[in-house]
N, C-alpha and C positions, 0 to 999 in steps of 0.2 A: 612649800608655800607657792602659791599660783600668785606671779607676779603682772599687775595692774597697768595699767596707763589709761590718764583721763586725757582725751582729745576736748577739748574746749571747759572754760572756767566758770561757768553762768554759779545760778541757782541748782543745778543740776550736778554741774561739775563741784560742788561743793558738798553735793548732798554723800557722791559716791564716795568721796574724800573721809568722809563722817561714818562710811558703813561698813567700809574696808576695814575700818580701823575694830567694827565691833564684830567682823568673821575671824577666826582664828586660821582658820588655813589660806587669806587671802594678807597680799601686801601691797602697797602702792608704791609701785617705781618710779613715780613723775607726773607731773600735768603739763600736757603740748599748748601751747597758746599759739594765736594767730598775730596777738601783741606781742609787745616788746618784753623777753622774758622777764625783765628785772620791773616791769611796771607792774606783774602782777602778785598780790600778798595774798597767800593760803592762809588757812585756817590753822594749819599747825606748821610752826617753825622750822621742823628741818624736814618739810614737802620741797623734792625739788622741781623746778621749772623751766623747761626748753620752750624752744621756737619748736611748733608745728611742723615747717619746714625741713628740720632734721631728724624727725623719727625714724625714717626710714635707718639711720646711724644705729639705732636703739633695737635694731629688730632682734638681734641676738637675746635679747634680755627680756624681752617683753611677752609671757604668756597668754596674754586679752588686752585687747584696746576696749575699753568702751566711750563713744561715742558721745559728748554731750550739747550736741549741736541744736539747732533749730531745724524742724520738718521741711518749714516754706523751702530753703534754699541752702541748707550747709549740707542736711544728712543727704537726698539728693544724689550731690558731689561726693561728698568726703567717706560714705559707706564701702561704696563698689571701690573707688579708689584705696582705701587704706587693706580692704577684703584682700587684696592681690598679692598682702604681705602677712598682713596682722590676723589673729583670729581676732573678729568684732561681735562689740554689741551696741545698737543701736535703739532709739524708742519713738520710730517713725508712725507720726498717729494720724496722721492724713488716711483715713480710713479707702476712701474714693481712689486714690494712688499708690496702696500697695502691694496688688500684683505689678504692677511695674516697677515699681523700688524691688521689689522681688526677684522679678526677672533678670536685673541690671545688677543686682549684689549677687546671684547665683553665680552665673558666669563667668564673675572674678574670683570665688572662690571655690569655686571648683576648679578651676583654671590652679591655683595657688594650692592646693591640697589643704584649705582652713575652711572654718566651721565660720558664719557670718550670722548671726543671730536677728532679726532685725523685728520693729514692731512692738519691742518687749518695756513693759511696766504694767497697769491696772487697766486699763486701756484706749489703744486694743492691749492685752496681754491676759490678766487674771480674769476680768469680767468676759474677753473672749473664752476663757477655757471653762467655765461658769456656763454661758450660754451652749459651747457643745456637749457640757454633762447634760445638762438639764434636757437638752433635746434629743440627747440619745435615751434618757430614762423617761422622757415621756413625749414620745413620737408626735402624739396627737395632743396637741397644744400651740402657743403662743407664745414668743417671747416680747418681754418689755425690758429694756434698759434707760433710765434716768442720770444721768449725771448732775449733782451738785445738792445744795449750792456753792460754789467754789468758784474759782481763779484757774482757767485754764491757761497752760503755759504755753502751749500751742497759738490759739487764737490770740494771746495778749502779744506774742511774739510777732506773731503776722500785721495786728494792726501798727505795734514800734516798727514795722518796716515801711510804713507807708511814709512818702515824704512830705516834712514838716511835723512830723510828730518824735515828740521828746522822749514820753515814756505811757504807757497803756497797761492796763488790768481789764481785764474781761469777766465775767463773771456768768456762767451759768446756772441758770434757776430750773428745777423741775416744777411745771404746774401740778399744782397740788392734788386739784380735780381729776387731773387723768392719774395722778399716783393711785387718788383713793379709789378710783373705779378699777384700776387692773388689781390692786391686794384682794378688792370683792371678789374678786372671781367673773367680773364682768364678762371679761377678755373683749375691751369695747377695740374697734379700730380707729386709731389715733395717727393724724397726717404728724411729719416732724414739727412742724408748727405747734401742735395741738400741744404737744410734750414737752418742749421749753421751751422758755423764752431766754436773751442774751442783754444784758447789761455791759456798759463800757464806758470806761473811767479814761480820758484820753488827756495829758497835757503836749499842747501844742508849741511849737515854737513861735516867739514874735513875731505877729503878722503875717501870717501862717492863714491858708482860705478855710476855715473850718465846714466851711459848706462844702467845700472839694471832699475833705476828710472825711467828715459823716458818709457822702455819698459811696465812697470808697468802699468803705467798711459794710454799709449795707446791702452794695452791691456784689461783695467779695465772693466768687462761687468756693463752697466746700465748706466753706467757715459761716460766712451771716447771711448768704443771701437767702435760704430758707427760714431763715426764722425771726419773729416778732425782734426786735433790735432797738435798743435806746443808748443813746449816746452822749455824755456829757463830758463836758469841757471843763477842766478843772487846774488848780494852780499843782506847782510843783510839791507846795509846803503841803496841800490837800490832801494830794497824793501818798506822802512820804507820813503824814498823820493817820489819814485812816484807810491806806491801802496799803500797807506795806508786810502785811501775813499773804502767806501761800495758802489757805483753805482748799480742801477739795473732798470732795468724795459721791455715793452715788450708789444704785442698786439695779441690779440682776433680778429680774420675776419670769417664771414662765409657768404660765396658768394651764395646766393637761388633767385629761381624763383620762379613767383606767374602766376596765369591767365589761363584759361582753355589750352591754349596751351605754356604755359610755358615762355611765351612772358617779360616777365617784373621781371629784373633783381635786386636784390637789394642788399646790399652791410650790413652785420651789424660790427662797428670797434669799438676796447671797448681798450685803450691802458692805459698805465701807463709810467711815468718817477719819478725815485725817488732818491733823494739824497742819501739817507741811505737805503738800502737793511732791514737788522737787524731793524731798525725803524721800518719801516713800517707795517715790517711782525711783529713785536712788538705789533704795535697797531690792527692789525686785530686779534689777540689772545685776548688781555685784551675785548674787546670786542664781541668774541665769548664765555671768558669766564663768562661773565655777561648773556650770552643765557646759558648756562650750569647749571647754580646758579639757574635759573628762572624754566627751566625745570623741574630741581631736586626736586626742591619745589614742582613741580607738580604732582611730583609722578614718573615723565618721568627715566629710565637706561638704561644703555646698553652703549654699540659703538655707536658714530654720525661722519657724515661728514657735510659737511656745507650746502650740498644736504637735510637736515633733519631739518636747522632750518629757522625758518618761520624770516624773517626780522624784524617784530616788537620786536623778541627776544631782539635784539642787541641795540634796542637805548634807553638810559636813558630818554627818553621820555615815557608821559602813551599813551597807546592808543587813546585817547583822542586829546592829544595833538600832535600826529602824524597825524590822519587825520585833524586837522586845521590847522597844519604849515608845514607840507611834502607834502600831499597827493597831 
């Protein structure tokens, strides 16, 4: 059994709680909190719960941390810091900042002889490894990715860190226009503006400058300052009424030609729809971190992206049994 630990308790740290439980060769030895351990209630009763501060106590025991922090400002810190000990996995999606998170988790782990996985869920994670098939099968073309419409947890994350805001949803839309023009085979060129726009469900604290905030948020570089943005100000009961689903998902296209003169067009579309954001991306970590565990064993360290693990990693199946009932 490859034994678990969840570093932080969100929506995430719940989700991997729920997926461990449906792998059979995985178990969950605890969830680290930055709270007070006894403030926090799991989802199943006999989950137990430390302070964060003494994992390091736990290292004996613990085959995979995964990581279930925020991009803006936990994972960052808490990556390269816990790599020094723990094999990790992380789902760092700040796309603009992760040859640096990169850089800065390799070092620790190779230093520490562990495998540090980072970047990994849908993406960047699956729709990244999507876009390198597609473009190694067809050189001469175009990729488009769309995300939504959904609840980025990311973004809703970063705008709750702004000060005087209570609680935030985010929502990314694909325009619709630029979806229908790359499926034709247009292959039209689309600024990031063109391809979504960004919605935001914000409740503020009392007396709180909401002009500050909007500003904030649409100036925010990485997250909103490229794209169309709207912003509403909304109560907590609003909120908790009709914002309280994770939605998410989104699609992979990459429009290429084949044939001596470039005659024949073809279309590759790789999509997603998901109930639960957090879920999901829940379960694409508990299973990346089962290639992490195997790796290690192997002798394998350093920094990985999902770019680095070979697929048979990831399935509780042997090899064996993958080419007779997969292949």
């Amino acid at each position: 059994m490859i034994k678990i630990a969840i570093a932080g308790y969100g929506n995430l740290g719940r989700g991997v709680e729920c997926a461990i439980a449906q792998n059979p060769d995985t178990e969950l030895y605890g969830v680290f909190t930055r709270r007070n351990p006894s403030d926090v209630k799991t989802l199943k009763e006999d989950t137990k719960v430390f302070s964060l501060n003494d994992i390091e106590n736990h290292k004996e025991n613990i085959d995979v941390v995964i990581l279930c922090g925020g991009s803006a400002t936990d994972l960052p810190v808490q990556t390269p810091k816990l790599a020094e000990s723990f094999n990790v996995i992380d789902s760092f999606d700040t796309h603009a900042n992760i040859p640096k998170h990169f850089k800065n988790v390799d070092a620790a782990a190779r230093k520490a002889g562990k495998v540090a996985m980072i970047s990994v869920g849908w993406d960047p994670g699956l729709f990244s490894l999507n876009r390198l098939y597609a473009q190694a099968i067809l050189p001469d073309g175009k990729d488009y990715t769309f995300w939504g419409k959904g609840v980025s947890q990311g973004h809703s994350d970063a705008i709750r860190r702004i000060d005087g805001v209570l609680d935030a949803r985010q929502y990314t839309i694909p325009v619709e226009a630029a979806l229908e023009a790359v499926r034709s085979g247009k292959n039209p060129e689309l600024t990031t503006r063109e391809k979504h726009t960004r919605e935001c469900f914000v409740v503020a604290e009392e007396g709180a400058d909401k002009a500050r905030i909007e500003n904030e948020i649409k100036t925010m570089p990485n997250y909103f300052a490229d794209y169309d943005t709207t912003v509403h100000f909304i109560s907590a009961e609003e909120m908790e009424r009709d914002h309280s689903g994770i939605p998410h998902g989104g699609f992979v296209i990459r429009c290429g030609n084949t044939g001596l003169n470039n005659e024949k067009t073809h279309i590759i579309e790789y999509s997603l729809k998901l109930d639960s954001n957090p879920e999901f991306t829940s379960s694409v970590l508990v299973a990346y971190a089962r290639a992490a565990y195997r790796m290690n064993k192997e002798g394998i360290s350093g920094c990985k992206t999902v770019f680095d693990v070979a697929p048979a990693y990831l399935s509780p199946m042997s090899a064996e049994e993958l080419r007779a009932n997969v292949l």
